[in-house]
C-alpha positions as protocol buffer text, in pm:
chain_id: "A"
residue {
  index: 1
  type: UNK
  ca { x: 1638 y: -1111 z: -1319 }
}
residue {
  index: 2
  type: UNK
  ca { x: 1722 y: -757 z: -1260 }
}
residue {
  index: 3
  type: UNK
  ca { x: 1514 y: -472 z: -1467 }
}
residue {
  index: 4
  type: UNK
  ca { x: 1700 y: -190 z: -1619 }
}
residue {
  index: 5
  type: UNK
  ca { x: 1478 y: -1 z: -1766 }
}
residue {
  index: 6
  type: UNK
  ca { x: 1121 y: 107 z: -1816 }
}
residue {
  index: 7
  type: UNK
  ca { x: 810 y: 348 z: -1626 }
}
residue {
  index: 8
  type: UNK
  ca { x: 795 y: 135 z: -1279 }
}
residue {
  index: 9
  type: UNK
  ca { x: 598 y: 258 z: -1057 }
}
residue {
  index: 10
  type: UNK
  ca { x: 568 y: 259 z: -681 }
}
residue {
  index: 11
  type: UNK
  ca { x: 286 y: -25 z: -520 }
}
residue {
  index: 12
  type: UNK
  ca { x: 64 y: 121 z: -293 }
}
residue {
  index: 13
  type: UNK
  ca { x: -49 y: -185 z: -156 }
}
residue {
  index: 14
  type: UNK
  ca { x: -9 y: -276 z: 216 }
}
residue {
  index: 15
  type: UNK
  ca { x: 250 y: -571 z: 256 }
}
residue {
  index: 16
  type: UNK
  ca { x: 402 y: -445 z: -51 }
}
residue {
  index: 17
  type: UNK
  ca { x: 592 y: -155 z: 97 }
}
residue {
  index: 18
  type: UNK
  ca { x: 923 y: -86 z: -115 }
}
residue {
  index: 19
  type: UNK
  ca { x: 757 y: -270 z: -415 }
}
residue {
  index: 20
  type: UNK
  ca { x: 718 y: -136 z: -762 }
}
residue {
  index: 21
  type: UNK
  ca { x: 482 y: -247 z: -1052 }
}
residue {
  index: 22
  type: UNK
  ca { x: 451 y: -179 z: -1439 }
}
residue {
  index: 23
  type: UNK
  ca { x: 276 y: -289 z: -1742 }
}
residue {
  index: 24
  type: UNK
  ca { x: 446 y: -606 z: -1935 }
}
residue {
  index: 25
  type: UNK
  ca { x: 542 y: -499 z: -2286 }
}
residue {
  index: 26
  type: UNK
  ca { x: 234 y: -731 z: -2373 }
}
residue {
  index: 27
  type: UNK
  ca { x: 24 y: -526 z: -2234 }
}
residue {
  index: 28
  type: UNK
  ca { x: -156 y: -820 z: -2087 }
}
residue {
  index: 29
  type: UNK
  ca { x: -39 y: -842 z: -1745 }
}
residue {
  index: 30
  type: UNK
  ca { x: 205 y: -685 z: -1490 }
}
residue {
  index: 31
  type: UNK
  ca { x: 553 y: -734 z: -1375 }
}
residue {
  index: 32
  type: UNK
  ca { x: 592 y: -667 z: -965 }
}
residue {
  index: 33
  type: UNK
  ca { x: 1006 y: -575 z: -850 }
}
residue {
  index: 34
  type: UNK
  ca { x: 1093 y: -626 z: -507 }
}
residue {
  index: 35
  type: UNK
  ca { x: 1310 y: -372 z: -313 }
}
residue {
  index: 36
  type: UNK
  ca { x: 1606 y: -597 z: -403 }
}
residue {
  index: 37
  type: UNK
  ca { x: 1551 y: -557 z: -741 }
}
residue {
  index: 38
  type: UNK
  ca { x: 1423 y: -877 z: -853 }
}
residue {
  index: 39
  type: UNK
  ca { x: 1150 y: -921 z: -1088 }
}
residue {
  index: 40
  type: UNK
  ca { x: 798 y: -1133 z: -1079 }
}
residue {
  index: 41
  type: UNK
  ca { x: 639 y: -1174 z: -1418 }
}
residue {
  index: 42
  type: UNK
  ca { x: 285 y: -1237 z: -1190 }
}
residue {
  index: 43
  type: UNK
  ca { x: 128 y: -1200 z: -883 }
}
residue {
  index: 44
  type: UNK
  ca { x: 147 y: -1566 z: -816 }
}
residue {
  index: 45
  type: UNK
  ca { x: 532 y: -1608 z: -764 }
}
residue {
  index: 46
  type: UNK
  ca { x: 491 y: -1238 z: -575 }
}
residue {
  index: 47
  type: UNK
  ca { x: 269 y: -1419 z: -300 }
}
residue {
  index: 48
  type: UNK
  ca { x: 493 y: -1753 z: -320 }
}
residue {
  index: 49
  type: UNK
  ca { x: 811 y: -1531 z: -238 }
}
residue {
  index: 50
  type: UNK
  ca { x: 586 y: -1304 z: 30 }
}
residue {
  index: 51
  type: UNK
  ca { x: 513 y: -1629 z: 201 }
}
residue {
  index: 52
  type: UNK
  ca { x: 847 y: -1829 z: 131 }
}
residue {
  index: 53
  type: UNK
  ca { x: 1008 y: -1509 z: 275 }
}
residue {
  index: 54
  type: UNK
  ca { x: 781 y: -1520 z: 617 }
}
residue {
  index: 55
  type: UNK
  ca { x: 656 y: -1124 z: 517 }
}
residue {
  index: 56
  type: UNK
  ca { x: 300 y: -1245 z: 518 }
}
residue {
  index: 57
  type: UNK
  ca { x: 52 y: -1481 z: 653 }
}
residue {
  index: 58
  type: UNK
  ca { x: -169 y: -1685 z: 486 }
}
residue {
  index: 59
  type: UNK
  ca { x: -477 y: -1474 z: 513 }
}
residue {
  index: 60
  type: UNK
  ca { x: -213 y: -1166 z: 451 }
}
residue {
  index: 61
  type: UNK
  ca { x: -127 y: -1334 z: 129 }
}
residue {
  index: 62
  type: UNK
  ca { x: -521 y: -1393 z: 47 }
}
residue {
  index: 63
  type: UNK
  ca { x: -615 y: -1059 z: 73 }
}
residue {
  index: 64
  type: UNK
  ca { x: -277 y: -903 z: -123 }
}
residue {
  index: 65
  type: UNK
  ca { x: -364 y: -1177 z: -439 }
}
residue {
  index: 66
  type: UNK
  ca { x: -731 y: -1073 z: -468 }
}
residue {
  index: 67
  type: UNK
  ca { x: -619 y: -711 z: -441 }
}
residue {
  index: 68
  type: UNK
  ca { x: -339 y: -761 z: -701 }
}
residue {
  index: 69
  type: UNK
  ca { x: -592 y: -898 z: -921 }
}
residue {
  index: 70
  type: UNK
  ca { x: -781 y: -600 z: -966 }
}
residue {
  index: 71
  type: UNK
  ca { x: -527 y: -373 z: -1050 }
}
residue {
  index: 72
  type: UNK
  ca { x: -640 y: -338 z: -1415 }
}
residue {
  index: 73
  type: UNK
  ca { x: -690 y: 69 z: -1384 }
}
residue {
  index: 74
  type: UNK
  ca { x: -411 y: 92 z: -1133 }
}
residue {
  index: 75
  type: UNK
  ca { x: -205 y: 464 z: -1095 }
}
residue {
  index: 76
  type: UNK
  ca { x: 56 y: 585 z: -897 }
}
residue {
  index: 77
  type: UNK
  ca { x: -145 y: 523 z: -634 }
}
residue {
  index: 78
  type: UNK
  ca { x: -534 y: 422 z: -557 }
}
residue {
  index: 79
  type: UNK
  ca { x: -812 y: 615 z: -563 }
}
residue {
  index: 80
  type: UNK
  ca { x: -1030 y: 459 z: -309 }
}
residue {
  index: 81
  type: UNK
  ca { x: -855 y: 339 z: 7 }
}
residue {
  index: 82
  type: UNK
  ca { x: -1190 y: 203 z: 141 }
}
residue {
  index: 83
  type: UNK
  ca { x: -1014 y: -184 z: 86 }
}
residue {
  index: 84
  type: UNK
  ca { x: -771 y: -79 z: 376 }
}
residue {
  index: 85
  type: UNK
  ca { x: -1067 y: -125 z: 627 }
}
residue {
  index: 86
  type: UNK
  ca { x: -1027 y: -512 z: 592 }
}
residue {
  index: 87
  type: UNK
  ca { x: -711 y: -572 z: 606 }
}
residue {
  index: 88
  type: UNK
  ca { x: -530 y: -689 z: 934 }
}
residue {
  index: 89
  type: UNK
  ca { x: -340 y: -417 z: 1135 }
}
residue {
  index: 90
  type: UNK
  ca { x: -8 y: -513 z: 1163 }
}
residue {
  index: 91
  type: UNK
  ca { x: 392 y: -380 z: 1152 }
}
residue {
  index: 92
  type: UNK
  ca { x: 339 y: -372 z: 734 }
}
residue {
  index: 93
  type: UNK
  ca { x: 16 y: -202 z: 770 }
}
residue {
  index: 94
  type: UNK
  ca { x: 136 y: 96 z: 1057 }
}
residue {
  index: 95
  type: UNK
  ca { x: 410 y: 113 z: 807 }
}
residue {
  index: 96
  type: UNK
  ca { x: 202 y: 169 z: 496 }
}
residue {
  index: 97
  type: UNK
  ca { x: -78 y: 382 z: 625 }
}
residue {
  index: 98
  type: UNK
  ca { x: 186 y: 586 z: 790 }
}
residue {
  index: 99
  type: UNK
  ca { x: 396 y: 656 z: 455 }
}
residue {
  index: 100
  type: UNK
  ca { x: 36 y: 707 z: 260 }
}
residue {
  index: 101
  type: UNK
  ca { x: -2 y: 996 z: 532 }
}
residue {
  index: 102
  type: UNK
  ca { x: 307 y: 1174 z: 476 }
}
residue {
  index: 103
  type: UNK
  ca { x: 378 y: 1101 z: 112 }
}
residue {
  index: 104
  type: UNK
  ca { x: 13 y: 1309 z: 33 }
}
residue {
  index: 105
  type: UNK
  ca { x: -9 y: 1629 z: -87 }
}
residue {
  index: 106
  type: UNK
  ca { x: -340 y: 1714 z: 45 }
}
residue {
  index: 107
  type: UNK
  ca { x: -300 y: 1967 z: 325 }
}
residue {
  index: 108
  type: UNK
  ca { x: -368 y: 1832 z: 706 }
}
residue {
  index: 109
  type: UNK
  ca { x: -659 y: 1983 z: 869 }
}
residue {
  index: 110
  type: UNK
  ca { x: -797 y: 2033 z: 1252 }
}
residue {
  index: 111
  type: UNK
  ca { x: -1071 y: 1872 z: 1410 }
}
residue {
  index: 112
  type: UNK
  ca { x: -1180 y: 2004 z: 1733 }
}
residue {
  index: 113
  type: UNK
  ca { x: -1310 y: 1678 z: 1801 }
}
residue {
  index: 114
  type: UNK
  ca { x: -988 y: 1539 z: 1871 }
}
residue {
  index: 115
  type: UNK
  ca { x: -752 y: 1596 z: 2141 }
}
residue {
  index: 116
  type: UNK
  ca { x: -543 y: 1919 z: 2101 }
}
residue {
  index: 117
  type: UNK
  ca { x: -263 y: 1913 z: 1831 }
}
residue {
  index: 118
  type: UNK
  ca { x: -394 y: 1611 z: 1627 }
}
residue {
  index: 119
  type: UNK
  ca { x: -455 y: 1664 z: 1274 }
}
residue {
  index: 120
  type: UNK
  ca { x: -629 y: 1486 z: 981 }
}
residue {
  index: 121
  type: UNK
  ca { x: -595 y: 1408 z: 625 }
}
residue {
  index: 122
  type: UNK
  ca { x: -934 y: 1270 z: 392 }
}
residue {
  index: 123
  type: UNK
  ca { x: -686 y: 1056 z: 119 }
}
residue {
  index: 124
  type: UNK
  ca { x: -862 y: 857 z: -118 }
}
residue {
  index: 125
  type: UNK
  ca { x: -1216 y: 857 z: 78 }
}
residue {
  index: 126
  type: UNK
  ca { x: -1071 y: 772 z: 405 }
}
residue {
  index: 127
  type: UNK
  ca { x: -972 y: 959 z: 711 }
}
residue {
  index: 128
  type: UNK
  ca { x: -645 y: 936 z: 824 }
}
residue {
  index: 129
  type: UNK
  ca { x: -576 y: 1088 z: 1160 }
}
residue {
  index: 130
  type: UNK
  ca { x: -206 y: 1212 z: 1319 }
}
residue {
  index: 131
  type: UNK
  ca { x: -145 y: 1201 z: 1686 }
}
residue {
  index: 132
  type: UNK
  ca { x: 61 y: 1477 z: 1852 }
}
residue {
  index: 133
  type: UNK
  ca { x: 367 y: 1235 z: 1838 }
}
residue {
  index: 134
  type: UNK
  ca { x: 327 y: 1133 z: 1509 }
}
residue {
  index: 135
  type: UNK
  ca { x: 134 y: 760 z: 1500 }
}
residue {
  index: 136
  type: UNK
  ca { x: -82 y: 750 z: 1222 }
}
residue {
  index: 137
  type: UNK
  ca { x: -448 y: 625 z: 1247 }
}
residue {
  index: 138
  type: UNK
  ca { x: -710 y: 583 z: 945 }
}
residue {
  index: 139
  type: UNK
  ca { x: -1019 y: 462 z: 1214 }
}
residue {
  index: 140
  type: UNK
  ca { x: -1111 y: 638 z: 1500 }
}
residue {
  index: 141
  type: UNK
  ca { x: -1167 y: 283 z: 1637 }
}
residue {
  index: 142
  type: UNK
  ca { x: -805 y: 223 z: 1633 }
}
């Protein structure tokens, strides 16, 4: 089913990347639309297709369905990124915390504890660090 109208808006959920969401006309649920344009009426045939697809693992797709369940008071984007901190680093993950980085508005700062020309961002409770040649970190552990 392709959507043609309506206030989609874009998922800022790791593993989703490309994603959108909105509010079912019911108000009593949400509707999920791929980047090809097709549309899941829940999060269960989301993580079915994630899997069927081979974009996730298991324990990916475990951590994305609790996540999409609590997405009652959901914006344009979250306001506590402190959930990031448990999920597994991988391509979907670089990719995500890397477009969270340069898709904020908040201005980058210096710290003089890190090498020269590095910069950081606080987004959402959670530092997220730039290296000179643009990787993006949001641990210092990483």
């Amino acid at each position: 089913e392709q959507h043609t109208s309506g206030s989609w808006k874009d998922c800022a959920f790791p593993l989703m990347s490309g994603w959108k969401f909105k509010l079912k006309t019911d108000l009593l649920g949400w509707e999920f639309m791929c980047p090809n344009g097709r549309i899941f009426k829940s999060r269960g045939p989301v993580i079915r297709y994630l899997m069927d697809e081979g974009l996730v693992t298991y324990s990916q797709a475990r951590e994305l369905k609790k996540l999409l369940k609590n997405i009652k008071n959901f914006g344009n984007t979250r306001t506590n990124d402190d959930h990031l901190k448990t999920l597994p680093v991988d391509q979907n993950f670089l990719i995500f915390i890397k477009s969270r980085y340069y898709n904020s508005e908040i201005d980058e700062k210096e710290d003089t504890s890190f090498p020269e020309g590095w910069r950081k961002k606080m987004i959402n409770g959670v530092e997220y660090i730039r290296s000179r040649e643009g990787n993006i970190f949001n641990s210092r552990k990483l």
